[in-house]
HTML snippet that shows the backbone in 3Dmol.js (N, CA, C, O; Angstrom):
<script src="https://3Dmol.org/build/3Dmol-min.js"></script>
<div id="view" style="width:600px;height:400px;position:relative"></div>
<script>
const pdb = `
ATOM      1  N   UNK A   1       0.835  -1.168   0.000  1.00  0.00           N
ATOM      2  CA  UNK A   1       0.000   0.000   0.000  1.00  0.00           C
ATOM      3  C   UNK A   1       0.883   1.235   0.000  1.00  0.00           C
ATOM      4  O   UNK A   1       1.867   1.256   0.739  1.00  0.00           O
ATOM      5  N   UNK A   2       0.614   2.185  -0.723  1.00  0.00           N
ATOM      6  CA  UNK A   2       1.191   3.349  -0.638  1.00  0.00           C
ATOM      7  C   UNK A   2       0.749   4.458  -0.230  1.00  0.00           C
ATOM      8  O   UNK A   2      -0.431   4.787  -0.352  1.00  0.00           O
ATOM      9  N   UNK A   3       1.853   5.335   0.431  1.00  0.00           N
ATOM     10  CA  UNK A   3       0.994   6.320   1.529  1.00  0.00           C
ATOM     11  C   UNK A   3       1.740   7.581   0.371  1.00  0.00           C
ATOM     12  O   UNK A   3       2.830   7.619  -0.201  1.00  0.00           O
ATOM     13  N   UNK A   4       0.499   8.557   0.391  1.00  0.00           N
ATOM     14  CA  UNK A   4       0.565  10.023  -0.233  1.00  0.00           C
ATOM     15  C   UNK A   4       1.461  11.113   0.383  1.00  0.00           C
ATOM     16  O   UNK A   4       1.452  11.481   1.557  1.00  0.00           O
ATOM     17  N   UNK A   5       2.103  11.485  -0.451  1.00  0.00           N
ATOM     18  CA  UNK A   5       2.627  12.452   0.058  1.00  0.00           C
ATOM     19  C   UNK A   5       2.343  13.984   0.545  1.00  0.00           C
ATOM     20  O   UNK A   5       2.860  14.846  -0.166  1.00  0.00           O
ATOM     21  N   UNK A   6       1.710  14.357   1.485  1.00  0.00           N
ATOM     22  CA  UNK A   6       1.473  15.739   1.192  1.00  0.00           C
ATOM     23  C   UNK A   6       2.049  17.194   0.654  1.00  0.00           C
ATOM     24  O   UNK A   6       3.116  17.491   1.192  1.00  0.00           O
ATOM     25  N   UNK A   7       1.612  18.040  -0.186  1.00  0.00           N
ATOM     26  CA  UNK A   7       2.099  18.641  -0.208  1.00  0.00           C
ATOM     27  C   UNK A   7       2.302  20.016   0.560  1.00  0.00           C
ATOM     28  O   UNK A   7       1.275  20.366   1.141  1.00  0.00           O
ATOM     29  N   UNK A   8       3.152  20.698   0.673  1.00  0.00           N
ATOM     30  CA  UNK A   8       3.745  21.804   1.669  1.00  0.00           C
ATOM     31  C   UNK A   8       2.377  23.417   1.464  1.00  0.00           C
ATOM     32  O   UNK A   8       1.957  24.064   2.423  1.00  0.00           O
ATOM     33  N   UNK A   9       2.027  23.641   0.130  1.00  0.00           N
ATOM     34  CA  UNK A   9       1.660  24.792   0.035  1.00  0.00           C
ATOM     35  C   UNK A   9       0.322  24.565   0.199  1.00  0.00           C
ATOM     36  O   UNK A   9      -0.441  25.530   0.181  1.00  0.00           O
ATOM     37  N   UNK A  10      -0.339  22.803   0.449  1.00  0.00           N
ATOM     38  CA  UNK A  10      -1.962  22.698   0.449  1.00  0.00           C
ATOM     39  C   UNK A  10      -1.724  22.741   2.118  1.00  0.00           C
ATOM     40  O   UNK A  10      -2.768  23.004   2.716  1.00  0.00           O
ATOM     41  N   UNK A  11      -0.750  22.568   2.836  1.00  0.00           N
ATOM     42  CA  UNK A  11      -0.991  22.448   4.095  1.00  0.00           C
ATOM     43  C   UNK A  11      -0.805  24.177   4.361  1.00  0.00           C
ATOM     44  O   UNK A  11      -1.553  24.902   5.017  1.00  0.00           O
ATOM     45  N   UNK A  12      -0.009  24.417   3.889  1.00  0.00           N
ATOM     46  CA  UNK A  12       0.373  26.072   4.364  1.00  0.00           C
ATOM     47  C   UNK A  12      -1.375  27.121   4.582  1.00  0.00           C
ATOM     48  O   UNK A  12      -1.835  27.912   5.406  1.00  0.00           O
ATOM     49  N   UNK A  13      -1.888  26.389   3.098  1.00  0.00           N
ATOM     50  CA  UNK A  13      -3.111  27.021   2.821  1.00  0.00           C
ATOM     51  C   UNK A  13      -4.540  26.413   3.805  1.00  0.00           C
ATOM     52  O   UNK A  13      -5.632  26.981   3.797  1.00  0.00           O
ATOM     53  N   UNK A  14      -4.305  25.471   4.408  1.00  0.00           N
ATOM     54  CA  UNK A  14      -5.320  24.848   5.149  1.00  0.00           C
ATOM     55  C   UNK A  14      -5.775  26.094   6.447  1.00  0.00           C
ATOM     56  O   UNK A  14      -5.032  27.045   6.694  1.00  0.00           O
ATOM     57  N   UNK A  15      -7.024  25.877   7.128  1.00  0.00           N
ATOM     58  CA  UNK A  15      -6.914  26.548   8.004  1.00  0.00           C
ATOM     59  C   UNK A  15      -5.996  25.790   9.738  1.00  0.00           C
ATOM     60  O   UNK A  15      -5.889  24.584   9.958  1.00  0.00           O
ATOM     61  N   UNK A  16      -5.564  26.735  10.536  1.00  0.00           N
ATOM     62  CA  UNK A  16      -5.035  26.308  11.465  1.00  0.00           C
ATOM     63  C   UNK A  16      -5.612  25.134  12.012  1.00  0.00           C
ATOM     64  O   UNK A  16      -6.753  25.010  11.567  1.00  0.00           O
ATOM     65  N   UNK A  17      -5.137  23.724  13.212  1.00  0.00           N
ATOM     66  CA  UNK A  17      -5.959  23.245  14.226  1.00  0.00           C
ATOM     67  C   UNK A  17      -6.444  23.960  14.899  1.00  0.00           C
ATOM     68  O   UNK A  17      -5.790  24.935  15.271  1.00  0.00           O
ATOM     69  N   UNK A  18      -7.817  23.777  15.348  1.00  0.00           N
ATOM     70  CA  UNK A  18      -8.478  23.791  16.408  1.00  0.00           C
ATOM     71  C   UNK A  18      -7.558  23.672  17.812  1.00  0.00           C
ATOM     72  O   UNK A  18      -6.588  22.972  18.102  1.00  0.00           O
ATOM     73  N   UNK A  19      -8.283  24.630  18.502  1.00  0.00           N
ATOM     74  CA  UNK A  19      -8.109  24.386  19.951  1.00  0.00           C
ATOM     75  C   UNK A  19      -8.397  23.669  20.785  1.00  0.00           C
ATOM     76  O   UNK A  19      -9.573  23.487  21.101  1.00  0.00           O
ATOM     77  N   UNK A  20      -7.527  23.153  21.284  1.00  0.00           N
ATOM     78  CA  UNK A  20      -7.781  21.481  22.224  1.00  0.00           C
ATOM     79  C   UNK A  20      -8.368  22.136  23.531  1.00  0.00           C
ATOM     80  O   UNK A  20      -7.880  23.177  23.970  1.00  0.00           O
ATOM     81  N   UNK A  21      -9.320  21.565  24.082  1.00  0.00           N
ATOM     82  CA  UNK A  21      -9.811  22.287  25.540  1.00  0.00           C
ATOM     83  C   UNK A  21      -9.576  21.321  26.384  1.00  0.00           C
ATOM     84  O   UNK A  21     -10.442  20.455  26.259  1.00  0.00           O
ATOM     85  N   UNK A  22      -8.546  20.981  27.456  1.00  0.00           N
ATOM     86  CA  UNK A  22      -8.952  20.211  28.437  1.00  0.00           C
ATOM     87  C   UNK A  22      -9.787  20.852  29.622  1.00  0.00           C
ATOM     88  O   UNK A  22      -9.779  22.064  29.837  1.00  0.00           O
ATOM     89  N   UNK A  23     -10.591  19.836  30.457  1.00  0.00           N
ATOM     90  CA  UNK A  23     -11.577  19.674  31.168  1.00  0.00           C
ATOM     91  C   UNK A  23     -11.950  18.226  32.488  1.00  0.00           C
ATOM     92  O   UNK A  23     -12.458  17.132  32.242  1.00  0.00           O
ATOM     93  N   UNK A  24     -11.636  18.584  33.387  1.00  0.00           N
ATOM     94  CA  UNK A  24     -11.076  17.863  34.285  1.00  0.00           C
ATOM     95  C   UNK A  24     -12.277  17.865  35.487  1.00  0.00           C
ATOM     96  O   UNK A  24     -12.344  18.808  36.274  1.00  0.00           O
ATOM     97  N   UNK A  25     -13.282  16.643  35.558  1.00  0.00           N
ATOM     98  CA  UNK A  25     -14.638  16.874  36.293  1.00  0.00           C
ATOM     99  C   UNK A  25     -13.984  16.684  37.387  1.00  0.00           C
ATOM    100  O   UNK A  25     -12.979  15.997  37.574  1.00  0.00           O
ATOM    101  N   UNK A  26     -14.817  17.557  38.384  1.00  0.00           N
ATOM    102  CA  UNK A  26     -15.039  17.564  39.598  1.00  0.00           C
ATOM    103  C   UNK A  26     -15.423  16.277  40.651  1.00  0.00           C
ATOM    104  O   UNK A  26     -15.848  15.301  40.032  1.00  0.00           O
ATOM    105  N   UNK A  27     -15.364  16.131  41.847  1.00  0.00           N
ATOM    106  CA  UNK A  27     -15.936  14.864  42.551  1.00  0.00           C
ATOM    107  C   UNK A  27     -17.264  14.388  42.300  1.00  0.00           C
ATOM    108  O   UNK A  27     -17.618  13.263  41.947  1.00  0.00           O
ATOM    109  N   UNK A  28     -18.281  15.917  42.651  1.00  0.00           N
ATOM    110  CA  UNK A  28     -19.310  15.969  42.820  1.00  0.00           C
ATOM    111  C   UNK A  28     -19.888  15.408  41.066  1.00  0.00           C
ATOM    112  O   UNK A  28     -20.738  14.528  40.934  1.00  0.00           O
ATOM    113  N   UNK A  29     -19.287  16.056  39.988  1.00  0.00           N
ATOM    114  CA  UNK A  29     -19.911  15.894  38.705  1.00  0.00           C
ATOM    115  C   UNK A  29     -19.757  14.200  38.260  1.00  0.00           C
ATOM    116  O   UNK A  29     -20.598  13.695  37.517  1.00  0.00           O
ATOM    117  N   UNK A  30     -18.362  13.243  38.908  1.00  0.00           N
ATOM    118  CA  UNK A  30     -17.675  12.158  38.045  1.00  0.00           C
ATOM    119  C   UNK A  30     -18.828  11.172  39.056  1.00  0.00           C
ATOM    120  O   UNK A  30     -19.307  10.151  38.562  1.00  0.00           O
ATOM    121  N   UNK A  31     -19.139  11.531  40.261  1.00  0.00           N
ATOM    122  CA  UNK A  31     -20.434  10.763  41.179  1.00  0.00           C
ATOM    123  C   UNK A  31     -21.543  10.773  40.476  1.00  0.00           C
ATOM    124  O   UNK A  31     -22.279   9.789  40.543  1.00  0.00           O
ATOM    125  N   UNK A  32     -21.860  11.783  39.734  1.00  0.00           N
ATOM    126  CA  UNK A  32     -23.033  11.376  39.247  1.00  0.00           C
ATOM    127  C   UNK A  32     -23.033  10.681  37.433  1.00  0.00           C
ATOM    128  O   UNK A  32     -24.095  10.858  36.836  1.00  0.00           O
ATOM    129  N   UNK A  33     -22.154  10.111  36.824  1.00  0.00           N
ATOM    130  CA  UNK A  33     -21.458   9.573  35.546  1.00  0.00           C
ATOM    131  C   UNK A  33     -21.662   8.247  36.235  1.00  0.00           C
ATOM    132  O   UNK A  33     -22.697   7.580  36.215  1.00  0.00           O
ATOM    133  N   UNK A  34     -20.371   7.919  36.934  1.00  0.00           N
ATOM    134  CA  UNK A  34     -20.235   6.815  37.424  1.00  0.00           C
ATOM    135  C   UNK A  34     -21.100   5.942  37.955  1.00  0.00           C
ATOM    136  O   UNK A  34     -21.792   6.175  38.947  1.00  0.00           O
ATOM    137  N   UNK A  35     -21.091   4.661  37.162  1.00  0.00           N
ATOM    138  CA  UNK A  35     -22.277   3.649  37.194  1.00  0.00           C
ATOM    139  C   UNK A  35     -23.367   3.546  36.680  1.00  0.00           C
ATOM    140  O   UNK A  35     -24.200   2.641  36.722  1.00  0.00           O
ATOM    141  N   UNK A  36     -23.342   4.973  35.942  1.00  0.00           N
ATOM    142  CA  UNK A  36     -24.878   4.787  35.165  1.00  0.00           C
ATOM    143  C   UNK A  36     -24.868   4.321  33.826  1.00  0.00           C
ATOM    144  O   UNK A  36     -23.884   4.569  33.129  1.00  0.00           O
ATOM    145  N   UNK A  37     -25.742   3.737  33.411  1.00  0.00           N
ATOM    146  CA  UNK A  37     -25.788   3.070  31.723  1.00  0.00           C
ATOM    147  C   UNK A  37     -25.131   3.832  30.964  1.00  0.00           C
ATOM    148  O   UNK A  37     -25.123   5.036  31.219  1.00  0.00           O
ATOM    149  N   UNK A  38     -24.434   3.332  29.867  1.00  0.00           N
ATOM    150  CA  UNK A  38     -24.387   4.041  28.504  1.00  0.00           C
ATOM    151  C   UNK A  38     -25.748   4.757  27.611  1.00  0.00           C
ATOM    152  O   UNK A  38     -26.608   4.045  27.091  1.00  0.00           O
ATOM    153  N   UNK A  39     -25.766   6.013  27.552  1.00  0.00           N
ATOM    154  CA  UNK A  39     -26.989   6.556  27.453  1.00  0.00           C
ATOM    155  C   UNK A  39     -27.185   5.912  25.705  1.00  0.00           C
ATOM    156  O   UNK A  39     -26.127   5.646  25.135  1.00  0.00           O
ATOM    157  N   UNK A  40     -28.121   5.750  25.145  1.00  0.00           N
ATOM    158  CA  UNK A  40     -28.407   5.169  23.881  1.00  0.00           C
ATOM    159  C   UNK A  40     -28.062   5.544  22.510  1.00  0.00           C
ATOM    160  O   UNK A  40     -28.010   4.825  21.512  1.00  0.00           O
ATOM    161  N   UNK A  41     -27.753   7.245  22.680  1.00  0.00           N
ATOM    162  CA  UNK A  41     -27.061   8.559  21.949  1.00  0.00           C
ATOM    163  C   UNK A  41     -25.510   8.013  21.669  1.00  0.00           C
ATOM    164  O   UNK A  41     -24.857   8.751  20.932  1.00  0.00           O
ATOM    165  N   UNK A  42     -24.848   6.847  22.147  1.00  0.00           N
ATOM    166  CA  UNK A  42     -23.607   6.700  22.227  1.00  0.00           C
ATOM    167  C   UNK A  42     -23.398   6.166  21.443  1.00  0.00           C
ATOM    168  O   UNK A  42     -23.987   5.086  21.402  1.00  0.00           O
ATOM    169  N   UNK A  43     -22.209   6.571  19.976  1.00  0.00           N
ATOM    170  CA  UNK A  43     -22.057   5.618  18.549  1.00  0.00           C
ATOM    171  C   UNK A  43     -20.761   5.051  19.526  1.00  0.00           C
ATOM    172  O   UNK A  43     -20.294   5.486  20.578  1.00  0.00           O
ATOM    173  N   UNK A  44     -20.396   3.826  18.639  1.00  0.00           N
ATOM    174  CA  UNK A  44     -19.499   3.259  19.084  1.00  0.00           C
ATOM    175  C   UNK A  44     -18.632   3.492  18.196  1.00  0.00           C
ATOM    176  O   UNK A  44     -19.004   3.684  17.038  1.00  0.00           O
ATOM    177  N   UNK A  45     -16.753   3.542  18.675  1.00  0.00           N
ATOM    178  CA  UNK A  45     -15.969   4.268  17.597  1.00  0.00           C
ATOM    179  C   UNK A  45     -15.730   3.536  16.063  1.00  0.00           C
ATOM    180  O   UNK A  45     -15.707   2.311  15.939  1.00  0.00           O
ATOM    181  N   UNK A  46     -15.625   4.103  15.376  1.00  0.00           N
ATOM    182  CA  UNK A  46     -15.457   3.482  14.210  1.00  0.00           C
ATOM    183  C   UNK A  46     -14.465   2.120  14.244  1.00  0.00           C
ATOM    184  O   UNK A  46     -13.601   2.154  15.120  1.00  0.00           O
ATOM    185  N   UNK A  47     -14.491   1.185  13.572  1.00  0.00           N
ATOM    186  CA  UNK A  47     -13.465  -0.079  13.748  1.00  0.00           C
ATOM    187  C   UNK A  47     -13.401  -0.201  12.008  1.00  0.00           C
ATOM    188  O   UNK A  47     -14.321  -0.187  11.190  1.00  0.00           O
ATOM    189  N   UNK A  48     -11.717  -0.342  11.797  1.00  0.00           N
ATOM    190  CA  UNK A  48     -11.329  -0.538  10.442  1.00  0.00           C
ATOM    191  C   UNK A  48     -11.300  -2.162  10.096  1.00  0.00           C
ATOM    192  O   UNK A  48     -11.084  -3.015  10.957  1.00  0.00           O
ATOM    193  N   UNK A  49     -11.555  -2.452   8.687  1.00  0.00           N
ATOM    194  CA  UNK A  49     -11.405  -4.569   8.765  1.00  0.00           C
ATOM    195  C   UNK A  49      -9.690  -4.025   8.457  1.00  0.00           C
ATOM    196  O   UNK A  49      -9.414  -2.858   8.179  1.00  0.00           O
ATOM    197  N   UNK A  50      -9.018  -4.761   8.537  1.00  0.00           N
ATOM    198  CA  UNK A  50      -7.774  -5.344   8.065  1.00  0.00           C
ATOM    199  C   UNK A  50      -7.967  -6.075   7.176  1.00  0.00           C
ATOM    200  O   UNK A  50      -8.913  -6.861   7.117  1.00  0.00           O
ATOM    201  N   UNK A  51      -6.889  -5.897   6.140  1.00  0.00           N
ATOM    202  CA  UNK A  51      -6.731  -7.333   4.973  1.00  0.00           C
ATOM    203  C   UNK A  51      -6.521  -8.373   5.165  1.00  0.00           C
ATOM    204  O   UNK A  51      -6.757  -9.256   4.340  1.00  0.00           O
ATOM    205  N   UNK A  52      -6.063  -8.558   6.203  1.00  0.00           N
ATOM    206  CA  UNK A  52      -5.412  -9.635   6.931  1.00  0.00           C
ATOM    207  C   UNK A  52      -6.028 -10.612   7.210  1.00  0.00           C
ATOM    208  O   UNK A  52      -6.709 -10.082   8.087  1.00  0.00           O
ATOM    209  N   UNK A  53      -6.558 -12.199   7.189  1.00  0.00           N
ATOM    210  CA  UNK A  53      -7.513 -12.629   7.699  1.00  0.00           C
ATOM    211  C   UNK A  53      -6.831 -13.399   9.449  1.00  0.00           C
ATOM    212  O   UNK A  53      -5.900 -14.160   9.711  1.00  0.00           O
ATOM    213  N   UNK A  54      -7.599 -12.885  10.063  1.00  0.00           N
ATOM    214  CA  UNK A  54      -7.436 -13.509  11.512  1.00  0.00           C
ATOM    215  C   UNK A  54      -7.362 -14.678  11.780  1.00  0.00           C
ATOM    216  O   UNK A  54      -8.367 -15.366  11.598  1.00  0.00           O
ATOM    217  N   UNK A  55      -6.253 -15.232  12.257  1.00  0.00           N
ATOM    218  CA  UNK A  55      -5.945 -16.956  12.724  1.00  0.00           C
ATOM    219  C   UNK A  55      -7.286 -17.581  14.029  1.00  0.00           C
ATOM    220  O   UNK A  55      -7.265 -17.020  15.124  1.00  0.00           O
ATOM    221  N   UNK A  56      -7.979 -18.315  13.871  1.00  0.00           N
ATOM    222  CA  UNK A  56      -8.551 -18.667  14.789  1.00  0.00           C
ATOM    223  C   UNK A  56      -8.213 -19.892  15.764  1.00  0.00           C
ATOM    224  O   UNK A  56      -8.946 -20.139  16.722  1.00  0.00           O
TER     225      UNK A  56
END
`;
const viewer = $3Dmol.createViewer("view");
viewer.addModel(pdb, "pdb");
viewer.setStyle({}, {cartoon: {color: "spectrum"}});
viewer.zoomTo();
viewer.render();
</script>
């Protein structure tokens, strides 16, 4: 497989990253998370196949 090369002046021209925000809950906020269901709104992360076939 071959990986692309990017070029320098499409990145120059891109807009900047985004700003990373960290956010660090409280006692009171991670007590009320903790233990409760996965609410139903929750996708699960994407999973890639591999070419590879898996040994069983």
């Amino acid at each position: 497989m071959k990986t692309s090369v990017p070029k320098r002046e499409n990145e120059l021209k891109g807009s900047p990253p985004s700003k990373i925000m960290n956010y660090k809950l409280g006692p009171d906020e991670l007590a009320q998370i903790v233990g409760k269901p996965i609410p139903a709104s929750h996708k699960e992360p994407i999973k890639f196949r591999s070419k590879s076939k898996e040994k069983e």
